[in-house]
N, CA, C and O atoms as a MOPAC input file, in Angstrom:
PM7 MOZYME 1SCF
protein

 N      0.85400 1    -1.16200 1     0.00000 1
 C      0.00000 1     0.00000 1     0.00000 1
 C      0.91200 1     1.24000 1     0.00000 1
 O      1.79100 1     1.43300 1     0.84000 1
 N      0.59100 1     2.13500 1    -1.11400 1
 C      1.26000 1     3.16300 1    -0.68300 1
 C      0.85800 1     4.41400 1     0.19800 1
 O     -0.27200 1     4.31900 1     0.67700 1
 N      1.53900 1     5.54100 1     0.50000 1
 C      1.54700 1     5.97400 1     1.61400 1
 C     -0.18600 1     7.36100 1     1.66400 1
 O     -0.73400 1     8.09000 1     2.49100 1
 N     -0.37800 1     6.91300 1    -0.00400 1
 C     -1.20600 1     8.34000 1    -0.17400 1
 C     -2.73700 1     7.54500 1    -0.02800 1
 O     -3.73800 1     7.94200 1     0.56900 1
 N     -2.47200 1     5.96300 1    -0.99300 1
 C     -3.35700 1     5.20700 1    -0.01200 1
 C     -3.64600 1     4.70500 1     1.36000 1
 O     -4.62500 1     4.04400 1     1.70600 1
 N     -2.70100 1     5.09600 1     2.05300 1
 C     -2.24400 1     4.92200 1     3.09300 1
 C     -3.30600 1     6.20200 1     4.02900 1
 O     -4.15300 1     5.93600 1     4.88200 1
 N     -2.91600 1     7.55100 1     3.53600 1
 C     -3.54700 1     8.36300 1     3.90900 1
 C     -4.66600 1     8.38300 1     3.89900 1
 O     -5.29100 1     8.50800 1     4.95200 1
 N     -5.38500 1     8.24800 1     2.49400 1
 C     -6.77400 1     8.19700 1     2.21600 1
 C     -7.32600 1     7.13500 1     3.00900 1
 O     -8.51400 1     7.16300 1     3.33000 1
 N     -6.30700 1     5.88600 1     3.46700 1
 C     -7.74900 1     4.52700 1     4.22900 1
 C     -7.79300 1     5.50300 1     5.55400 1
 O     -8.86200 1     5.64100 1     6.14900 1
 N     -6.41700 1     6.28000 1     6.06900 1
 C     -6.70100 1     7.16200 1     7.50300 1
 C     -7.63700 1     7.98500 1     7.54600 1
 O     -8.38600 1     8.00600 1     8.52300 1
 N     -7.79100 1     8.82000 1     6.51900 1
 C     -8.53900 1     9.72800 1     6.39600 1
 C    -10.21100 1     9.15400 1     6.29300 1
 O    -11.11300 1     9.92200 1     6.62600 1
 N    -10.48400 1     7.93400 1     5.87100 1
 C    -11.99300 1     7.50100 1     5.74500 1
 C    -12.15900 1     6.77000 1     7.33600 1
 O    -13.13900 1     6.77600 1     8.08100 1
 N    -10.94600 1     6.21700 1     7.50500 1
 C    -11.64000 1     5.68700 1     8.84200 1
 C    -11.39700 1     6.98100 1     9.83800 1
 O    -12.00600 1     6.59900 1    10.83800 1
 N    -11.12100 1     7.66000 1    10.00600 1
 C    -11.29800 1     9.38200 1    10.91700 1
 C    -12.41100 1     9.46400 1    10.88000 1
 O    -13.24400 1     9.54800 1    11.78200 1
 N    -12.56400 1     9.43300 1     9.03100 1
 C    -14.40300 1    10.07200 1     8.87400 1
 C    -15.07900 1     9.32400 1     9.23600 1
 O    -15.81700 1    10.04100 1     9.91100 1
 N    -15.64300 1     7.87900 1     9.38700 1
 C    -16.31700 1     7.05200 1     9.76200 1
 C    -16.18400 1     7.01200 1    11.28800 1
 O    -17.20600 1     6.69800 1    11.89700 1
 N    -14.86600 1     7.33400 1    12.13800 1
 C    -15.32400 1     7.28300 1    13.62100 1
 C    -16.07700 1     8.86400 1    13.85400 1
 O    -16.92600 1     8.91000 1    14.74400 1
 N    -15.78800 1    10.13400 1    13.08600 1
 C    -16.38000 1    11.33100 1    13.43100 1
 C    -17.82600 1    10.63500 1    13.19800 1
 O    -18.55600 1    10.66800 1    14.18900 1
 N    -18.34600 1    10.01600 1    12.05300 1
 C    -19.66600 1    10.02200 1    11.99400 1
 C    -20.33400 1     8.96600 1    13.04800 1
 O    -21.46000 1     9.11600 1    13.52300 1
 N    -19.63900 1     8.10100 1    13.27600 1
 C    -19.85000 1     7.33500 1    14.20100 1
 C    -20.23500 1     7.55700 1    16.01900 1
 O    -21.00200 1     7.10600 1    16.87000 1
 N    -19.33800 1     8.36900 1    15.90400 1
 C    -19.57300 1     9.75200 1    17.37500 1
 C    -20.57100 1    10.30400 1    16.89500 1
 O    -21.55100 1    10.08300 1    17.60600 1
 N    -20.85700 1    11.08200 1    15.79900 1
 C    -21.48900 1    11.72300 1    15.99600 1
 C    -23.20500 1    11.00700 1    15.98400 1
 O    -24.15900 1    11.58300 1    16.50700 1
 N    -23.28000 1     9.89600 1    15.39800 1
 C    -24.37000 1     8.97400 1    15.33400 1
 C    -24.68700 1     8.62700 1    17.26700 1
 O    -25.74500 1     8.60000 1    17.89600 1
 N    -23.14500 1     8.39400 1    17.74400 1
 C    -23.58000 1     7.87900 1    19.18800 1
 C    -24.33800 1     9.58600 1    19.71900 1
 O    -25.38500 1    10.01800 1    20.20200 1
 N    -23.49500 1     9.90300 1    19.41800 1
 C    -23.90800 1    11.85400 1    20.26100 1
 C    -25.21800 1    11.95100 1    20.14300 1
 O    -25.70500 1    12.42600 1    21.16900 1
 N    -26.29700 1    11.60800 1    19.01300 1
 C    -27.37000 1    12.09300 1    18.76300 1
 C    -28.03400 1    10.44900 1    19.35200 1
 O    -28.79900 1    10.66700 1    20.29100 1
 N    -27.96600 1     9.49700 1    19.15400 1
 C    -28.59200 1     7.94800 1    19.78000 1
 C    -28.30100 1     8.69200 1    22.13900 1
 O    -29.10000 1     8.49500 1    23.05400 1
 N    -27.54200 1     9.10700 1    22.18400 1
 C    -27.47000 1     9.28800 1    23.49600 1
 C    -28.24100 1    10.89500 1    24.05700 1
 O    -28.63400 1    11.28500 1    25.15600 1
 N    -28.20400 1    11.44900 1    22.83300 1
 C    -29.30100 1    12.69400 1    23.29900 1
 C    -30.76700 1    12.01600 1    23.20700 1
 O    -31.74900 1    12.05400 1    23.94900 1
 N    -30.57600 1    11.57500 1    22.35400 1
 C    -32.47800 1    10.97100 1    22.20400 1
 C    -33.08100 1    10.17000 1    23.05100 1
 O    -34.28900 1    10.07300 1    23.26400 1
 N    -31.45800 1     9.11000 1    23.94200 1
 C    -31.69000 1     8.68200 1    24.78200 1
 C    -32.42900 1     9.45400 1    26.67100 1
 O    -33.23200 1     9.04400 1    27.50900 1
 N    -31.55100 1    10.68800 1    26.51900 1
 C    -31.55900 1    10.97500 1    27.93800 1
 C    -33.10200 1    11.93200 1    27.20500 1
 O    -33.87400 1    12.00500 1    28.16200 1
 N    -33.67100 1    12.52200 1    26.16000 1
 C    -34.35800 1    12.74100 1    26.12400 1
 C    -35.82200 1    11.87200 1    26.31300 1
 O    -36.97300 1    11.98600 1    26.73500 1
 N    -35.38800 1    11.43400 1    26.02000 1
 C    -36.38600 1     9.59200 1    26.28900 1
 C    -36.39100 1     9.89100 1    27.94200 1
 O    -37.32700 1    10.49100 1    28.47000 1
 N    -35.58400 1     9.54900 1    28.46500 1
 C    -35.39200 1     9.60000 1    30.11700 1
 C    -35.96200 1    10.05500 1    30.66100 1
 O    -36.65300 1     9.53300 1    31.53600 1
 N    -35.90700 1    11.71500 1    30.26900 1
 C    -36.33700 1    12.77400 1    30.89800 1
 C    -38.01400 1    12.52600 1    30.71700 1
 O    -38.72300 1    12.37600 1    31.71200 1
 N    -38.45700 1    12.50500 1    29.60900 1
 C    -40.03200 1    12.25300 1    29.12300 1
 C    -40.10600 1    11.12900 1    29.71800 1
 O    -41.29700 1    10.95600 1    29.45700 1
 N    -39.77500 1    10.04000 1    30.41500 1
 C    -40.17900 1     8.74300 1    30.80000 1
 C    -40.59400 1     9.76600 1    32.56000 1
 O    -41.65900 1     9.98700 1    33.13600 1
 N    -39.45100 1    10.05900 1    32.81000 1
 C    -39.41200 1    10.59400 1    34.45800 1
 C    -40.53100 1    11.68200 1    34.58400 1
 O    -41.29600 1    11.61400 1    35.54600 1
 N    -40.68000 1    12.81800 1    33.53400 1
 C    -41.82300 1    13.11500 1    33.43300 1
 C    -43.44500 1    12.67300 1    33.46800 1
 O    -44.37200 1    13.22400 1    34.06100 1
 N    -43.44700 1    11.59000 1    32.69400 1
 C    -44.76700 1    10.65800 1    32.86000 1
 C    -45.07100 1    10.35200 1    34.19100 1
 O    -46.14300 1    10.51100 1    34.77500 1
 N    -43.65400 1     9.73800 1    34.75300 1
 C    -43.99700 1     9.11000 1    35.90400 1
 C    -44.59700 1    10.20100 1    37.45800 1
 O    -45.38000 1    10.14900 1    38.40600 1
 N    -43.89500 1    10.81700 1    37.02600 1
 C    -44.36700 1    12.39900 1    38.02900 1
 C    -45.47300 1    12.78400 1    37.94900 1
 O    -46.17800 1    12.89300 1    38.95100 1
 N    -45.99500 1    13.15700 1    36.43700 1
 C    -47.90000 1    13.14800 1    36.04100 1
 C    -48.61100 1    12.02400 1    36.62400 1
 O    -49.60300 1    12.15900 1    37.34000 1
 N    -47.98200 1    10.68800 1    36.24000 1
 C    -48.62500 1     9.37400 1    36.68800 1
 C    -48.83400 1     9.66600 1    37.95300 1
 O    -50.01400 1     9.79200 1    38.28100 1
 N    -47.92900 1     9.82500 1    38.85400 1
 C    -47.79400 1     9.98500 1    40.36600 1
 C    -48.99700 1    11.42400 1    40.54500 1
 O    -50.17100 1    11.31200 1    40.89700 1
 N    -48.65900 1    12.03000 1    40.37800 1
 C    -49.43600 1    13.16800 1    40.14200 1
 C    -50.84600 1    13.13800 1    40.46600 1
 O    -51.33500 1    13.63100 1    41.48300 1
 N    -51.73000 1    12.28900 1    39.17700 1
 C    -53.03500 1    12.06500 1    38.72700 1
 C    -53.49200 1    10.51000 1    39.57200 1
 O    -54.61100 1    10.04500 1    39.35900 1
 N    -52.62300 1     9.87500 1    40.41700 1
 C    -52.58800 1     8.55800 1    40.85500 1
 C    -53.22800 1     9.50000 1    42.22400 1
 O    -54.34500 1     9.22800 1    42.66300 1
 N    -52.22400 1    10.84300 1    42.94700 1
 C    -52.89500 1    11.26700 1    44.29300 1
 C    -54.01600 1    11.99400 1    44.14700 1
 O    -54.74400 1    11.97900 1    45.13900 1
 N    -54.54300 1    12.88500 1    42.85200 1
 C    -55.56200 1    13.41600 1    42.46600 1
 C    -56.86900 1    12.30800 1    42.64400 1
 O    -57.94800 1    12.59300 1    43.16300 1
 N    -56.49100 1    10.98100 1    42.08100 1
 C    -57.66200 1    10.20800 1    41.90800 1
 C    -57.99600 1     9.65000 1    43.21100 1
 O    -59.19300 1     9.51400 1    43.46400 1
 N    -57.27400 1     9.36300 1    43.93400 1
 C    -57.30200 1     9.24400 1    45.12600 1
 C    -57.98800 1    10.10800 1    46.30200 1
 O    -58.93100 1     9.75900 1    47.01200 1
 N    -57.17600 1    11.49500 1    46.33200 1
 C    -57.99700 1    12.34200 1    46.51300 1
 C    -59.76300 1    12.36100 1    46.30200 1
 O    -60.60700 1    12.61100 1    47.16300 1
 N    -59.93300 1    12.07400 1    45.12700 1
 C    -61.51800 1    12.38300 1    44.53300 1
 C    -61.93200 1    11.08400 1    45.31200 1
 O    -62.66400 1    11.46600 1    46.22500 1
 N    -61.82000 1     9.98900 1    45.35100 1
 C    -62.07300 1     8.86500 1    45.52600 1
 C    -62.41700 1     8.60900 1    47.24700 1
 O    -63.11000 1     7.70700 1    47.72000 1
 N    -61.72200 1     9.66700 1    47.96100 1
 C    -61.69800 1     9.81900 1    49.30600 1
 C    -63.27900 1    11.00200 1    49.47200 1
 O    -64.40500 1    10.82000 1    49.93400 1
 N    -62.67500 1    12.03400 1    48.91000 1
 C    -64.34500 1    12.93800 1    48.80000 1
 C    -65.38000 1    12.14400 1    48.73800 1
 O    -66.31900 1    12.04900 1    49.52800 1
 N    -65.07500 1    11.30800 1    47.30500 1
 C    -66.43300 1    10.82900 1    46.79800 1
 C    -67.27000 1     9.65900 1    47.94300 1
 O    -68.47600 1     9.46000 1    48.09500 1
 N    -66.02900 1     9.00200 1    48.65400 1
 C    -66.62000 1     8.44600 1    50.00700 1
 C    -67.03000 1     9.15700 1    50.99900 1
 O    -67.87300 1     8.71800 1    51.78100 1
 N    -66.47600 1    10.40400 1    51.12000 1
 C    -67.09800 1    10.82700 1    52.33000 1
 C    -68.48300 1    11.36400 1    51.73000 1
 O    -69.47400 1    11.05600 1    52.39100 1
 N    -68.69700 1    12.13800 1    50.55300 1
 C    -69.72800 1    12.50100 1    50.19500 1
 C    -71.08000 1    11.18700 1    50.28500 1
 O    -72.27600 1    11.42300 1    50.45100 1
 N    -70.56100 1    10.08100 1    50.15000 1
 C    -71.62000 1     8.96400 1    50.61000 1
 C    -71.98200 1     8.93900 1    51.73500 1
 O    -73.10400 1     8.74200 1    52.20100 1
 N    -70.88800 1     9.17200 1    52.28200 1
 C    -71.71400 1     8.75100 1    53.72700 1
 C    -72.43900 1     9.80300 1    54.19000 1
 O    -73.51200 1     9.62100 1    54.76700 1
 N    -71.98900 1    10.86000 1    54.00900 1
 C    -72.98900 1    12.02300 1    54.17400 1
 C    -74.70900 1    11.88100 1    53.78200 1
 O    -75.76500 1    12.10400 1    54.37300 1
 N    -74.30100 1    11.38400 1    52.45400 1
 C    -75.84700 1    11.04000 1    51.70500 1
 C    -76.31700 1     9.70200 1    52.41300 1
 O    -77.50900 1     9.39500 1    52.38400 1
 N    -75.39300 1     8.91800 1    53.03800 1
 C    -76.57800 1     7.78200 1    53.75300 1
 C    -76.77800 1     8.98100 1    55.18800 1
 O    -77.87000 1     8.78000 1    55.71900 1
 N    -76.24200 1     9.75000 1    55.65300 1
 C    -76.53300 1     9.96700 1    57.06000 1
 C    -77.80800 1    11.20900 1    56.33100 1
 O    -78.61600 1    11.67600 1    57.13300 1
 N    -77.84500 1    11.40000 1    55.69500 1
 C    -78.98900 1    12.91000 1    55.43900 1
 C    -80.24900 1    11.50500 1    54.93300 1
 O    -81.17300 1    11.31700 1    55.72400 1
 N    -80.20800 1    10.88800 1    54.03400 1
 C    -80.92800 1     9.52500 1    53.73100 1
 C    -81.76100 1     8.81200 1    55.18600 1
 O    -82.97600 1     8.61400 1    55.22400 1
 N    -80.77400 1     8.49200 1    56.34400 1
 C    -81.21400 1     8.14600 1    57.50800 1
 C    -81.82500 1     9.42000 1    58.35200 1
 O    -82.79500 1     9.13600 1    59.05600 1
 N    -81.39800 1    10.73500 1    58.37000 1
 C    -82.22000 1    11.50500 1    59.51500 1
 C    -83.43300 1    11.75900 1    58.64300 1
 O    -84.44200 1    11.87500 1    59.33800 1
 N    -83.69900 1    11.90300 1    57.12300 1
 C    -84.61500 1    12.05600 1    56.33100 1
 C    -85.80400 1    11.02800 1    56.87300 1
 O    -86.92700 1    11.44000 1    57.16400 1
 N    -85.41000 1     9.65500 1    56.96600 1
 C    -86.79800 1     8.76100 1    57.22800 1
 C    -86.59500 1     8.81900 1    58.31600 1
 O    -87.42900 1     7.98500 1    58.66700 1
 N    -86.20300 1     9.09600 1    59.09700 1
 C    -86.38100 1     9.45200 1    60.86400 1
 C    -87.43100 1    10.53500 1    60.55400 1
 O    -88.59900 1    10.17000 1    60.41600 1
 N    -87.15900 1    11.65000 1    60.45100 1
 C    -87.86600 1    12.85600 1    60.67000 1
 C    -89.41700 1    12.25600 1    59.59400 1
 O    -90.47100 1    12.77400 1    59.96200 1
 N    -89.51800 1    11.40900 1    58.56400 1
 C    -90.97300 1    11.02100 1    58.02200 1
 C    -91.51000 1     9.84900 1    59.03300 1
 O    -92.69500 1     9.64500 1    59.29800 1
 N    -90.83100 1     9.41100 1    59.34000 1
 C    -91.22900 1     8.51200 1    60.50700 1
 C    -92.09000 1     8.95500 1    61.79800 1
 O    -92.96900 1     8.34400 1    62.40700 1
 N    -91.39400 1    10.53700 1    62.04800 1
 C    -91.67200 1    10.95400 1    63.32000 1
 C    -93.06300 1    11.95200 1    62.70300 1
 O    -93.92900 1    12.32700 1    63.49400 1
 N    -93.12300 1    12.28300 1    61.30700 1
 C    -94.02300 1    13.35900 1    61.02700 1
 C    -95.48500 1    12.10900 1    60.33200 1
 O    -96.57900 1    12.36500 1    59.82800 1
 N    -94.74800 1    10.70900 1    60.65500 1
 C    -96.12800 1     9.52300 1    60.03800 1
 C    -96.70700 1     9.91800 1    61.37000 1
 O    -97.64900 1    10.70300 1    61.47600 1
 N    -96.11600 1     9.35500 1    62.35300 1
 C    -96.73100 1     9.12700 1    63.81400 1
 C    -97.35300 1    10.24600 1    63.91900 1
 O    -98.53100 1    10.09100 1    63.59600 1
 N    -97.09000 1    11.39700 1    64.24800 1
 C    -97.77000 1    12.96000 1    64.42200 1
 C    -99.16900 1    12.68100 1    63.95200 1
 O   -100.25200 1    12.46200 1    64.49500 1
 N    -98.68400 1    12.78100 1    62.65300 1
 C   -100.10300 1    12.72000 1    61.43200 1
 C   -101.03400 1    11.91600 1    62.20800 1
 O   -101.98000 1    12.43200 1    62.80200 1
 N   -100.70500 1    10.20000 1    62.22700 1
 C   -101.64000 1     9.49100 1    63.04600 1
 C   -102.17500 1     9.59400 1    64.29200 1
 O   -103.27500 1     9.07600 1    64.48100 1
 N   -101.65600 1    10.12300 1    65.12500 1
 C   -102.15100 1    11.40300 1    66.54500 1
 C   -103.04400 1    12.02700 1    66.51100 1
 O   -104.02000 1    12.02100 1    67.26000 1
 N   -102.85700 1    12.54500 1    65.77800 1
 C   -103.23100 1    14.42000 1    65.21900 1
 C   -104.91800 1    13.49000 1    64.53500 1
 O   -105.95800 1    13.95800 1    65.00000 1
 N   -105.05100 1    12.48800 1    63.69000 1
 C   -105.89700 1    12.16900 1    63.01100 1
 C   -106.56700 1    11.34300 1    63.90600 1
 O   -107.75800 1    11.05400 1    63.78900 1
 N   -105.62400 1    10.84100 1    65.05600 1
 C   -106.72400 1     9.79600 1    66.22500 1
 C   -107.39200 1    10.96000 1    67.02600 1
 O   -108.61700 1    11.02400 1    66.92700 1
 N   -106.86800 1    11.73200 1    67.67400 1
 C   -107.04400 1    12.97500 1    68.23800 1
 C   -108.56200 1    13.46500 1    67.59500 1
 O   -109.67700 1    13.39600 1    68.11300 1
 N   -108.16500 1    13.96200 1    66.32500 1
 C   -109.66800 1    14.30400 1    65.98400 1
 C   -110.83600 1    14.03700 1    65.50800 1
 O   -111.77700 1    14.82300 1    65.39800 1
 N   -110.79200 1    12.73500 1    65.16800 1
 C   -111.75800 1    11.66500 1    65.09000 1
 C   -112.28600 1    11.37200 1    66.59800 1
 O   -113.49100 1    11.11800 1    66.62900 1
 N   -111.53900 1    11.35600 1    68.02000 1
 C   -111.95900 1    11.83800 1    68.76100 1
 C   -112.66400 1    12.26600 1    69.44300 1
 O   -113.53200 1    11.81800 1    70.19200 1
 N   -112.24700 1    13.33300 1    69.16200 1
 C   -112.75700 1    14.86000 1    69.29100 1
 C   -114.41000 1    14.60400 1    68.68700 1
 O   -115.45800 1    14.48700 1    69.32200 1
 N   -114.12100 1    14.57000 1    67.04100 1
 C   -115.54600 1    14.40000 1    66.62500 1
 C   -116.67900 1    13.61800 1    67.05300 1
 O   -117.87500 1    13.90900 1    67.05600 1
 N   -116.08900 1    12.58900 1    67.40600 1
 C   -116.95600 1    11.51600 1    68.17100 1
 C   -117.07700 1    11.72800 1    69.31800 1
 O   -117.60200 1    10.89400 1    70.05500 1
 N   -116.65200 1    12.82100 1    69.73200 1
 C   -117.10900 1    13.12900 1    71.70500 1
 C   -118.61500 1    14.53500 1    71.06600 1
 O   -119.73900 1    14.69200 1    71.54200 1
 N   -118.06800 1    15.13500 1    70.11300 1
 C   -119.30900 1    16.24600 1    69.69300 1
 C   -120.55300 1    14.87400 1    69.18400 1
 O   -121.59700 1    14.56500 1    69.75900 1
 N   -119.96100 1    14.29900 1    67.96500 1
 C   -121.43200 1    13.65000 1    67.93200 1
 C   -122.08600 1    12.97000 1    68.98100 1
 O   -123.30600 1    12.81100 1    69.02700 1
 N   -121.18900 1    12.52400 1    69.91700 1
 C   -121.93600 1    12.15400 1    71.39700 1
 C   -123.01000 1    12.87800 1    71.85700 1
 O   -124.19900 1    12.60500 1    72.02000 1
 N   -122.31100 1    13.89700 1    72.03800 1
 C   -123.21300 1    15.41000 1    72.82800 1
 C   -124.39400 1    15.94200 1    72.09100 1
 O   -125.31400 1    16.66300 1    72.47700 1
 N   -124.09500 1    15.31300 1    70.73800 1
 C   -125.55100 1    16.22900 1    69.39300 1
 C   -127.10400 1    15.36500 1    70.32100 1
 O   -127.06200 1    14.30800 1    70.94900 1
 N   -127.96200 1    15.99900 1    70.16200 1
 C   -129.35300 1    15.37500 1    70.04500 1
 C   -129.57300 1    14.53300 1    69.17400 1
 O   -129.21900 1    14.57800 1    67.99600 1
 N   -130.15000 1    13.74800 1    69.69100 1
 C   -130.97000 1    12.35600 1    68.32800 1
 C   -131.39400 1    12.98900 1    67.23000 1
 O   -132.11300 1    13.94600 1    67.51900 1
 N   -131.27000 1    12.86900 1    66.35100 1
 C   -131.90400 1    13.21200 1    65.09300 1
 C   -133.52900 1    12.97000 1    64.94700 1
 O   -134.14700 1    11.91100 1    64.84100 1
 N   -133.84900 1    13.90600 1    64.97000 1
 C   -135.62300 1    12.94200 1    64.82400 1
 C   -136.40900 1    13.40300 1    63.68000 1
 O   -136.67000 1    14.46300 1    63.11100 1
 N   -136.76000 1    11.76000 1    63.55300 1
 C   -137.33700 1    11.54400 1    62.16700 1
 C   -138.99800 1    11.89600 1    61.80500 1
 O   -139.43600 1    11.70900 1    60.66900 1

């Protein structure tokens, strides 16, 4: 081989490791860019994982609220049935102590 071929195989393999770096340079940016967007997700993930949670805790307490307003609700119709039936024995009663007291009807 002579020396100018010699040069030229130096000179292509130079160029082939520059491109070669420079192939890794851009495979290792895309990499840590990858990274970064992976570590990102996971932070949103984490993120929207305590959000749902969050809601999920409301949304229980908001139940139980609605069974306890649900339970004093038929308490208080419970207590306003009985009244009613009082209130309606009471004056049936009542009426039947006046028709007591009326005169016979005469025919």
């Amino acid at each position: 081989m002579t020396p100018e071929e010699l040069n030229r195989t130096m000179e292509f393999i130079a160029a082939s490791q520059a491109q070669t770096n420079a192939s890794q340079t851009r495979i290792n940016a895309s990499l840590d860019r990858l990274a970064a967007a992976q570590e990102e997700d996971r932070r949103e993930s984490k993120a929207a994982i305590a959000r749902h949670e969050k809601m999920l805790k409301r949304l229980t307490d908001l139940q139980a609220q609605q069974t306890d307003l649900l339970v004093h609700q038929s308490e208080r119709m419970d207590r306003l049935d009985r009244v009613h039936a009082d209130l309606t024995w009471q004056i049936l009663h009542l009426l039947n102590m006046i028709l007591d007291r009326l005169p016979p009807l005469i025919h």
